[in-house]
ZADRENVEX-763235 format. One line per 4 residues: number of its first residue (from 1); their letters; for each residue x, y, z negated of C-alpha. Coordinates in Angstrom, 1 decimal. Last residue first. Example, Ala and Ser with C-alpha at 12.3 -4.5 7.8 and 13.67 -1.06 7.14 Angstrom:
BEGIN
2) sa) 13.7/-1.1/-7.1  12.3/-4.5/-7.8 .
This chain:
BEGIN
173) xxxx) 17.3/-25.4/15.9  18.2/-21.9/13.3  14.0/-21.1/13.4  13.1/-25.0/12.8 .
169) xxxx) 15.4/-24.7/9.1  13.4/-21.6/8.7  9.6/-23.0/8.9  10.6/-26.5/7.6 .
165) xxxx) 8.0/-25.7/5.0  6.2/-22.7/5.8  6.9/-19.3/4.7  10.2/-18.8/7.0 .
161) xxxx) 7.5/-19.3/10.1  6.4/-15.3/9.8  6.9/-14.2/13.1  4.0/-16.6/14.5 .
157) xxxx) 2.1/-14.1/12.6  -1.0/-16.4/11.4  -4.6/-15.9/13.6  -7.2/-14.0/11.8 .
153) xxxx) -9.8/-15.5/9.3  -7.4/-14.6/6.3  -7.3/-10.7/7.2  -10.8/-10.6/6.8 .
149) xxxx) -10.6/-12.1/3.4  -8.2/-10.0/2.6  -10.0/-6.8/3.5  -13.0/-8.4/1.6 .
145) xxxx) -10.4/-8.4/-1.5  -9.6/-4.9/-1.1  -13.1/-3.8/-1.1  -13.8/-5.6/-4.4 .
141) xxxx) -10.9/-4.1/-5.9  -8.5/-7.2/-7.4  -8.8/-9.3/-10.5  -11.6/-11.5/-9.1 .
137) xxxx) -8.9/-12.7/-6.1  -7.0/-14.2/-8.9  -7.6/-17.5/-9.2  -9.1/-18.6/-5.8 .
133) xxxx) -6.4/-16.1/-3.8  -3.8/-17.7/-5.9  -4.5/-21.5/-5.1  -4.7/-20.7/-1.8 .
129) xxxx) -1.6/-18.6/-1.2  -0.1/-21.4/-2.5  -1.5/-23.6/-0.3  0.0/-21.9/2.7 .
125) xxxx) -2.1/-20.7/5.6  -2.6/-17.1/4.6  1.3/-16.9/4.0  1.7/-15.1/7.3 .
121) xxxx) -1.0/-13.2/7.2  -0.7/-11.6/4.2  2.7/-10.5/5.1  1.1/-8.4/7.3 .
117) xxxx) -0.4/-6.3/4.5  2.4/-3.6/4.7  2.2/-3.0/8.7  -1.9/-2.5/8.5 .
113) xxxx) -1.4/-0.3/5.3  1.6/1.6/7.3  -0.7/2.0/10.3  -4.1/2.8/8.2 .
109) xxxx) -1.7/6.3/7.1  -1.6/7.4/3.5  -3.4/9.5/1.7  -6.8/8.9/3.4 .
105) xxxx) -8.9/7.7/1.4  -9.1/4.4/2.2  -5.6/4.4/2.8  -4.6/4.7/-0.3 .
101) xxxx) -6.7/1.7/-1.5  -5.2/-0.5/0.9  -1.4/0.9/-0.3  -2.9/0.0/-3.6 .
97) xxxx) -4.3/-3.5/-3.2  -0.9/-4.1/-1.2  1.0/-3.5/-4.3  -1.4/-5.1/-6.8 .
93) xxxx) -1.0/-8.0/-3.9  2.7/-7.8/-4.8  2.2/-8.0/-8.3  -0.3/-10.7/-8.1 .
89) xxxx) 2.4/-13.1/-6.0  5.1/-12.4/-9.1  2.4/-13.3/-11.7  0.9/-16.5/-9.8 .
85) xxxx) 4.2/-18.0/-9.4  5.4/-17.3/-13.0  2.2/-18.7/-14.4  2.6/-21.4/-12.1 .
81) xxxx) 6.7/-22.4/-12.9  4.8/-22.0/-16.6  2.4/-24.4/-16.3  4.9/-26.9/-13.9 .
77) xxxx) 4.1/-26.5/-10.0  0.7/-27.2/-8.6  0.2/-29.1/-5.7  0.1/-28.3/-2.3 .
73) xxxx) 3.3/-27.1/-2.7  4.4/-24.5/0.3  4.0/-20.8/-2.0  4.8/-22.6/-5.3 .
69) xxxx) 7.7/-24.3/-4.3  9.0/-20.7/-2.4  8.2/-18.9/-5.9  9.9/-21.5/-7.6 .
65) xxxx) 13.2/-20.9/-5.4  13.1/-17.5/-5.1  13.1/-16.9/-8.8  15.6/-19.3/-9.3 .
61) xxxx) 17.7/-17.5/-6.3  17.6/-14.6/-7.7  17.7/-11.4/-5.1  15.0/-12.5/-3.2 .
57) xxxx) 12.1/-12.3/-5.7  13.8/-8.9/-7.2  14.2/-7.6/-3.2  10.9/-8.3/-2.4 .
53) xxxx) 9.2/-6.7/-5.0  11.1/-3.6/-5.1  10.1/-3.0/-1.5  6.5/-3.7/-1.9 .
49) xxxx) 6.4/-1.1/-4.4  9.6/1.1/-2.5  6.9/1.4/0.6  3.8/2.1/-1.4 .
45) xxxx) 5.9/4.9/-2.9  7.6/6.3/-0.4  3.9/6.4/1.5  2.3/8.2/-1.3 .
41) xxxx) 5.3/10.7/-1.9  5.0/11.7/1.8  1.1/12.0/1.6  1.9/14.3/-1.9 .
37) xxxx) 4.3/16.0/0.1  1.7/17.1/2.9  -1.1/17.7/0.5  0.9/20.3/-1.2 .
33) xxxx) 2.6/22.1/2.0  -1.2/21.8/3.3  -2.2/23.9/-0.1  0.3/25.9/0.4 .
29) xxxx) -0.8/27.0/3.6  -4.3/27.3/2.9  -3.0/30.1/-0.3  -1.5/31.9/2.0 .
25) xxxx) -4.0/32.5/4.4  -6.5/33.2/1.3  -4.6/36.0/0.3  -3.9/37.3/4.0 .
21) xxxx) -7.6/37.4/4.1  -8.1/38.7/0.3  -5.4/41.7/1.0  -7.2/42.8/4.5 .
17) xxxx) -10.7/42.9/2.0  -8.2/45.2/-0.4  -7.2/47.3/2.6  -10.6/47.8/4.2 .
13) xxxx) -12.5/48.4/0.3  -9.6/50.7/-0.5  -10.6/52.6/2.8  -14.2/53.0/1.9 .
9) xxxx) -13.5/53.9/-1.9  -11.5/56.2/-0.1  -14.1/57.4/1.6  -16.7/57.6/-1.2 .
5) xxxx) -13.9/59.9/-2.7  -13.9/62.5/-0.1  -11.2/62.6/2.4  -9.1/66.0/2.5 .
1) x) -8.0/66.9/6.0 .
Protein backbone atom coordinates (compact mmCIF):
# COMPACT_ATOMS: atom_id res chain seq x y z
CA UNK A 1 0.00 0.00 0.00
CA UNK A 2 1.58 3.15 -1.12
CA UNK A 3 0.40 6.32 1.06
CA UNK A 4 0.00 9.48 -0.67
CA UNK A 5 2.00 12.43 0.31
CA UNK A 6 -0.85 14.43 2.12
CA UNK A 7 -0.75 11.23 4.35
CA UNK A 8 2.34 11.32 5.31
CA UNK A 9 2.28 14.88 5.90
CA UNK A 10 -0.67 13.44 8.18
CA UNK A 11 1.43 10.96 9.93
CA UNK A 12 4.54 13.38 10.39
CA UNK A 13 2.12 15.79 11.80
CA UNK A 14 0.96 12.63 14.65
CA UNK A 15 4.62 11.85 15.32
CA UNK A 16 5.97 15.30 15.47
CA UNK A 17 2.80 16.58 17.72
CA UNK A 18 3.69 13.03 19.99
CA UNK A 19 7.51 14.62 19.85
CA UNK A 20 6.23 18.24 21.31
CA UNK A 21 4.19 16.34 24.29
CA UNK A 22 7.00 14.30 25.41
CA UNK A 23 9.05 17.55 24.71
CA UNK A 24 7.22 19.64 26.90
CA UNK A 25 7.07 16.58 29.56
CA UNK A 26 10.60 16.86 29.73
CA UNK A 27 11.14 20.04 29.82
CA UNK A 28 8.28 20.40 33.24
CA UNK A 29 10.48 18.03 34.79
CA UNK A 30 13.52 19.91 34.61
CA UNK A 31 12.13 22.77 35.43
CA UNK A 32 10.82 21.19 38.94
CA UNK A 33 14.51 19.52 39.33
CA UNK A 34 15.52 23.40 38.93
CA UNK A 35 13.14 24.97 41.20
CA UNK A 36 13.69 22.20 43.67
CA UNK A 37 17.59 22.85 44.09
CA UNK A 38 17.25 26.45 43.89
CA UNK A 39 14.54 25.96 47.21
CA UNK A 40 17.28 23.67 48.67
CA UNK A 41 20.12 26.25 47.95
CA UNK A 42 17.71 29.01 49.44
CA UNK A 43 17.20 27.28 52.71
CA UNK A 44 21.18 26.28 53.08
CA UNK A 45 21.74 29.56 52.62
CA UNK A 46 19.39 31.38 55.01
CA UNK A 47 20.44 28.68 57.49
CA UNK A 48 24.53 29.08 57.07
CA UNK A 49 23.68 33.31 57.15
CA UNK A 50 22.24 33.11 60.57
CA UNK A 51 24.60 30.33 61.14
CA UNK A 52 27.82 32.24 60.40
CA UNK A 53 26.58 34.93 62.45
CA UNK A 54 26.32 33.21 65.48
CA UNK A 55 29.25 31.33 65.50
CA UNK A 56 31.71 34.67 64.75
CA UNK A 57 29.75 36.55 67.78
CA UNK A 58 30.25 33.44 69.94
CA UNK A 59 33.41 32.33 68.94
CA UNK A 60 35.33 35.71 70.44
CA UNK A 61 34.76 36.28 73.62
CA UNK A 62 35.35 40.32 73.17
CA UNK A 63 32.90 40.26 70.55
CA UNK A 64 30.57 38.35 72.76
CA UNK A 65 31.07 40.22 75.52
CA UNK A 66 30.17 43.86 74.01
CA UNK A 67 27.56 42.48 72.13
CA UNK A 68 25.91 40.84 75.40
CA UNK A 69 26.54 44.69 77.19
CA UNK A 70 24.94 46.20 74.48
CA UNK A 71 22.02 43.69 74.20
CA UNK A 72 21.10 43.98 78.49
CA UNK A 73 22.52 47.87 79.00
CA UNK A 74 19.90 50.14 79.24
CA UNK A 75 22.37 52.58 78.49
CA UNK A 76 24.46 53.01 75.70
CA UNK A 77 27.91 51.43 75.46
CA UNK A 78 31.08 53.52 74.31
CA UNK A 79 30.63 55.12 70.49
CA UNK A 80 32.42 52.65 69.01
CA UNK A 81 31.43 49.47 71.55
CA UNK A 82 27.68 50.92 69.86
CA UNK A 83 28.65 51.13 66.37
CA UNK A 84 29.96 47.60 66.74
CA UNK A 85 26.82 46.53 68.57
CA UNK A 86 24.47 48.03 66.18
CA UNK A 87 26.54 46.57 63.09
CA UNK A 88 26.82 42.89 64.31
CA UNK A 89 22.78 43.00 65.40
CA UNK A 90 21.96 44.55 61.67
CA UNK A 91 23.67 41.80 60.06
CA UNK A 92 21.75 39.29 61.56
CA UNK A 93 18.43 41.05 61.06
CA UNK A 94 19.77 41.59 57.20
CA UNK A 95 19.75 37.76 57.66
CA UNK A 96 16.34 37.33 58.97
CA UNK A 97 15.05 40.28 56.56
CA UNK A 98 16.07 37.81 53.83
CA UNK A 99 14.88 34.49 55.04
CA UNK A 100 11.44 36.74 55.59
CA UNK A 101 11.69 37.99 52.20
CA UNK A 102 12.16 34.40 50.83
CA UNK A 103 9.41 33.32 52.22
CA UNK A 104 7.22 35.77 50.90
CA UNK A 105 7.67 34.39 47.82
CA UNK A 106 7.78 31.24 48.30
CA UNK A 107 11.34 30.00 48.02
CA UNK A 108 11.64 28.93 51.16
CA UNK A 109 9.33 27.36 53.69
CA UNK A 110 7.05 29.98 56.38
CA UNK A 111 8.29 27.10 58.95
CA UNK A 112 12.06 27.75 58.68
CA UNK A 113 11.36 31.78 58.51
CA UNK A 114 9.04 31.27 61.66
CA UNK A 115 12.00 28.99 63.37
CA UNK A 116 14.90 31.56 62.17
CA UNK A 117 13.12 34.77 63.47
CA UNK A 118 12.53 33.31 66.95
CA UNK A 119 15.39 34.78 68.24
CA UNK A 120 13.59 37.89 67.80
CA UNK A 121 11.53 37.12 70.40
CA UNK A 122 13.62 36.42 72.89
CA UNK A 123 15.63 39.67 72.77
CA UNK A 124 12.39 41.71 72.01
CA UNK A 125 12.40 42.68 75.69
CA UNK A 126 16.03 43.83 76.03
CA UNK A 127 17.00 47.41 75.67
CA UNK A 128 19.39 46.78 73.30
CA UNK A 129 17.15 45.38 71.00
CA UNK A 130 15.41 48.70 71.60
CA UNK A 131 17.77 51.01 70.93
CA UNK A 132 18.47 49.11 67.56
CA UNK A 133 15.01 48.56 66.40
CA UNK A 134 14.54 52.67 66.74
CA UNK A 135 17.88 53.26 64.80
CA UNK A 136 17.76 50.97 62.28
CA UNK A 137 14.39 49.62 61.70
CA UNK A 138 14.29 52.45 58.59
CA UNK A 139 17.03 50.42 56.90
CA UNK A 140 15.03 47.24 56.58
CA UNK A 141 12.03 46.16 53.99
CA UNK A 142 9.04 47.80 55.01
CA UNK A 143 7.19 44.51 55.18
CA UNK A 144 9.87 42.91 57.12
CA UNK A 145 9.83 45.46 59.66
CA UNK A 146 5.85 45.20 60.30
CA UNK A 147 6.76 41.40 60.65
CA UNK A 148 8.93 42.53 63.50
CA UNK A 149 6.75 44.65 64.95
CA UNK A 150 4.25 41.88 65.14
CA UNK A 151 6.61 39.60 66.42
CA UNK A 152 7.46 42.25 69.26
CA UNK A 153 3.78 42.36 70.64
CA UNK A 154 3.93 38.49 71.32
CA UNK A 155 4.88 36.87 74.44
CA UNK A 156 8.95 36.32 74.99
CA UNK A 157 10.35 32.47 74.44
CA UNK A 158 10.63 31.50 77.98
CA UNK A 159 13.54 29.39 76.15
CA UNK A 160 15.49 32.28 75.51
CA UNK A 161 16.41 33.51 79.31
CA UNK A 162 20.45 33.54 78.33
CA UNK A 163 19.60 37.07 76.74
CA UNK A 164 18.63 38.67 79.90
CA UNK A 165 20.80 39.66 82.63
CA UNK A 166 21.10 36.90 85.19
CA UNK A 167 19.14 34.90 82.59
CA UNK A 168 21.94 32.07 82.41
CA UNK A 169 23.45 32.17 85.81
CA UNK A 170 19.33 31.50 87.00
CA UNK A 171 19.21 28.54 84.25
CA UNK A 172 22.51 26.50 86.11
CA UNK A 173 20.37 27.29 89.97
Amino acid sequence: MKLKLSEMASIAEIFGAIAVIISLIYVGMQVNDSARAVRSASVNDANIAVQSWYQEVGSDQQTSEIFYRALTSKEALSDAEEFQFMMMFHGVFLSFQNSYLLAKEGTIDVELREALTQAILGVKDTPGMRRYWRQRKSFLHAAFADYVDQLLTQESNPSMEIYRPGGADTERD
